[in-house]
N, C-alpha and C positions, 0 to 999 in steps of 0.2 A: 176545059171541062173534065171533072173526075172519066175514068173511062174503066167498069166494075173493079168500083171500087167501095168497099164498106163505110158508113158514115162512121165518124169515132166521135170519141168524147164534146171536141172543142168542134165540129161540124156541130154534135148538137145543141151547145151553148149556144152556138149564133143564131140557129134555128130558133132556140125558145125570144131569144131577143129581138128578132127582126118580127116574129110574130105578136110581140106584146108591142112593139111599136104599129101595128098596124100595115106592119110590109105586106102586099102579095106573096103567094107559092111561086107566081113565076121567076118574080125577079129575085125571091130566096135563093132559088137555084141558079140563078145568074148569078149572086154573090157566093153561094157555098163553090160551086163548078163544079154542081150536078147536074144529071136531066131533071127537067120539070116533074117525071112521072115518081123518081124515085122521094123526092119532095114531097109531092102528094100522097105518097105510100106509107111514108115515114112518120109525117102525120097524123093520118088517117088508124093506121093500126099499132101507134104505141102513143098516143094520148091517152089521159087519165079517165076514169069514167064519168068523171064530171064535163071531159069537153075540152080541159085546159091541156096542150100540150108542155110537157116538164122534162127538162133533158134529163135528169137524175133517172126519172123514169123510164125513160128511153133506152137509156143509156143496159139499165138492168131488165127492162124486157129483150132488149138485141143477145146480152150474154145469153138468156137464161134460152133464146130459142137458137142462136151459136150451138151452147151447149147437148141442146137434145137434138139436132140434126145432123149427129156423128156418132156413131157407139163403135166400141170395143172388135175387132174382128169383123166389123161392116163390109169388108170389101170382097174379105171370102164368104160371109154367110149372107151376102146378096147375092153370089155368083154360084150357081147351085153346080153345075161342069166343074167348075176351078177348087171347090169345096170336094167333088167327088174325087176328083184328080189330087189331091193332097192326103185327104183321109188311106188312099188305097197305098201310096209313097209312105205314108207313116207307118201303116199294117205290112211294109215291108221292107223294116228297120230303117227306111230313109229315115237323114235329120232335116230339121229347117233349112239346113245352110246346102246339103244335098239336092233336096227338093228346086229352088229356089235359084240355086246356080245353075243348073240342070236346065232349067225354062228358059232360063237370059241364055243357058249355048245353043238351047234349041230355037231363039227367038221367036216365043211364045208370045202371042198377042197379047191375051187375058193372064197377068201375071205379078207374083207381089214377091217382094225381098222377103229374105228370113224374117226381120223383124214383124214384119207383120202376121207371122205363123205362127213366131211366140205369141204376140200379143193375142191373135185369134185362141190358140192353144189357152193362154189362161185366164178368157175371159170365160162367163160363161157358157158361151156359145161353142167353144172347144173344147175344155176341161177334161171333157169324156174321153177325147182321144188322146191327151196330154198322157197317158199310163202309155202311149206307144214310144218316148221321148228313151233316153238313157238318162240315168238320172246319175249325176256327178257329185261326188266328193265336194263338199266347202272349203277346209281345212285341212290342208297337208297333213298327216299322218306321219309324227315325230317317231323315228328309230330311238330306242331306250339299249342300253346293256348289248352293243354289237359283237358278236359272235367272232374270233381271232380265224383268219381265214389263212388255209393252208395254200402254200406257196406253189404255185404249178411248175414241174421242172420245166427249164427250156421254154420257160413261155417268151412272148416279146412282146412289147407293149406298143398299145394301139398308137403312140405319137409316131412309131416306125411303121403304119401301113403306109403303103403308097396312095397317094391323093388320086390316081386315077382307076380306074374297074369298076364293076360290079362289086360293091362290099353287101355282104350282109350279117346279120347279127342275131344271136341266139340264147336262146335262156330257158327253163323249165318251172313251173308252176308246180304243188304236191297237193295231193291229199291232206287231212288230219297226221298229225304226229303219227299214229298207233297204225297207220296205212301207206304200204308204200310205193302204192303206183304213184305216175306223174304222167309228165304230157310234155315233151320237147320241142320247142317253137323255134322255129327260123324265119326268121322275117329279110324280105331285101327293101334294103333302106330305102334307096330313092324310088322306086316303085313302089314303097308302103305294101308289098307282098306278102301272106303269110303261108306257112303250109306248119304242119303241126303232126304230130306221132306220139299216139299212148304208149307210156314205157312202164314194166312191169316194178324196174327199181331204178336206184340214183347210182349201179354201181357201174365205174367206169368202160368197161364193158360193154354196157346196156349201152351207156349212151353212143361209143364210140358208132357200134353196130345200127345207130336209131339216126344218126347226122348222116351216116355214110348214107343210107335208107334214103334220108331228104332229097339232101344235096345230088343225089343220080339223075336227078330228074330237072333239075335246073341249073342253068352256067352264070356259075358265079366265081370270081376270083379273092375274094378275101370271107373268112369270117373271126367274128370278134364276138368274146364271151366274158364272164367275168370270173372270179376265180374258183369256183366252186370244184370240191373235190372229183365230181364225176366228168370233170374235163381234163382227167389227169394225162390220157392217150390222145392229146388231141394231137401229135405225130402223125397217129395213122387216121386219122380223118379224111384225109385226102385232098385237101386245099390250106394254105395258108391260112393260120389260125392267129392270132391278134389278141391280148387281154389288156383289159380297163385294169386302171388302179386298184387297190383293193377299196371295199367302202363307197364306192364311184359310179354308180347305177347308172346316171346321168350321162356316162361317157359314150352309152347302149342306147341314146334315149327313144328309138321307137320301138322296140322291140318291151319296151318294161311298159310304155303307153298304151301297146298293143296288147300285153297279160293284164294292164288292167280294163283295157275296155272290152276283154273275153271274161273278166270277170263281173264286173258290172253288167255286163247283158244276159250272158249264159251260164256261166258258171260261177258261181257267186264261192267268196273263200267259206272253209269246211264244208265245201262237196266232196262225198266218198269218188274220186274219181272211176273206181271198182262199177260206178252206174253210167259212163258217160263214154259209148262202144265211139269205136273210130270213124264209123259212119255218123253219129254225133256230132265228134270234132269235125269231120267234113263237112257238117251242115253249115256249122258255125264258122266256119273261116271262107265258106261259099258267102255267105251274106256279106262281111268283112271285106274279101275282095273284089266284093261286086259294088260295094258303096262308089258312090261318084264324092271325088273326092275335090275339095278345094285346092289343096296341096300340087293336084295333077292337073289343075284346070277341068275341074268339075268331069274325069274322065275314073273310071275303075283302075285299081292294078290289075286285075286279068284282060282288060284291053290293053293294059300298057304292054303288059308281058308278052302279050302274044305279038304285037306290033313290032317290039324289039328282039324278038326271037330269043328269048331268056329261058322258056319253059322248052325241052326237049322233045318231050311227048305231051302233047295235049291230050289225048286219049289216054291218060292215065291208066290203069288196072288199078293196081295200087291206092290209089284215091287220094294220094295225098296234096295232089294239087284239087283240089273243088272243080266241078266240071261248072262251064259255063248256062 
């Protein structure tokens, strides 16, 4: 005997046939190897209005109420807790995959994978909060006309770092052309870390003076840049310095993922940097390092960091690490 299980097509052909022969409900269900009641049910409320039961018929009243006994985002906007608890994680830049991994480590009772937060997000039952999401690029964005990059004396190239330490890797973001602040980012790789410092130019100098600035504050044993003229002094930087090929962005690659997802959240390209104070940048790489990350096992880089005793002073002054 079936044991809940849905009647399908060829259950109800035999249905219509054992009824045109004159069979009983009970011994239908003895043939199909259903209970007697679902037989009865089956019958009863998807015959035609005339009286006659018709598998065709059957068949298309079962999809049509299949169909409407499941909508879009059902599981969070019948769960009004589990709905309040996402909505506040989205209003504070959590993603789906954030959200969502974050409850499976918590082992959350009432809980749904990512997919169902998109799907909730773009039905219309979520839409509205769907503006809290980051919104991604489709299409790679082709380099045209690449710019001939000046050769850093003395540099050494990232196949010569050594496979073990703390690496981390660094790069800066600018203004408009006719402006020439910028913003110096150092990220540590495997902790997905960021700390970040407004610089008033790109001249070597500046930056020299803006890394050492960072890097005081966190122990790290390599960093790697790309070749850009304002990393001419990286000698005196104060840690082993490392360069990508020239043209080779990808050789950096979280540190370049990470200027772009400060720019798709926060600072979108042609921001006059001149408007976005250091306390700014601290907000935004507070949020950044506070994401629970899939990468880390759904944990932050500033629980990492501090667990592996990376950041020096947690009590920053200086601010450049985001306080917890």
């Amino acid at each position: 005997m079936k044991i809940y299980e849905h009647l399908d097509q060829h259950d109800r052909d035999r249905i219509q046939v054992l009824l045109d022969s004159g069979t009983k409900q009970i011994d239908i269900a003895k043939v199909i190897g259903a209970h007697k009641g679902t037989i009865s049910r089956e019958i009863a409320n998807r015959k035609r209005m005339n009286g006659r039961y018709e598998a065709s018929t059957a068949e298309h009243k079962a999809r049509i109420k299949r169909g409407n006994s499941k909508y879009q985002g059902m599981k969070i906007e019948g769960n009004p807790g589990l709905k309040k608890t996402i909505i506040e994680q989205l209003m504070e830049n959590r993603s789906p995959d954030e959200i969502a991994g974050r409850m499976r480590k918590k082992k959350i009772k009432s809980r749904v994978n990512k997919d169902a937060i998109y799907k909730w997000l773009y039905s219309t039952y979520g839409e509205r909060y769907s503006k809290y999401l980051c919104t991604r690029r489709k299409k790679k964005k082709q380099q045209k006309n690449l710019p001939q990059r000046e050769m850093i004396p003395n540099r050494i190239s990232i196949f010569e770092r050594p496979k073990r330490g703390i690496h981390a890797e660094g790069d800066t973001f600018l203004s408009p052309r006719e402006i020439r602040d910028a913003v110096a980012l150092i990220g540590i790789k495997k902790e997905k870390h960021l700390l970040g410092l407004r610089i008033p130019n790109l001249k070597p100098d500046t930056m020299k003076e803006a890394v050492q600035e960072i890097i005081s504050e966190v122990k790290i044993d390599t960093l790697t840049f790309d070749n850009g003229g304002e990393n001419r002094y990286h000698e005196k930087f104060g840690v082993d310095t490392y360069f990508c090929d020239p043209h080779s962005p990808w050789q950096k690659g979280f540190i370049e993922s990470s200027i772009g997802l400060i720019r798709r959240w926060f600072i979108p390209k042609g921001t006059d940097l001149r408007d976005v104070s250091q306390e700014k940048l601290d907000s935004y790489l507070k949020i950044l390092n506070n994401k629970y990350r899939k990468s880390l096992r759904y944990q932050s880089s500033m629980e990492l960091m501090i667990k592996r005793g990376i950041i020096k002073n947690i009590s920053n002054k200086v601010a450049l690490h985001p306080r917890i």
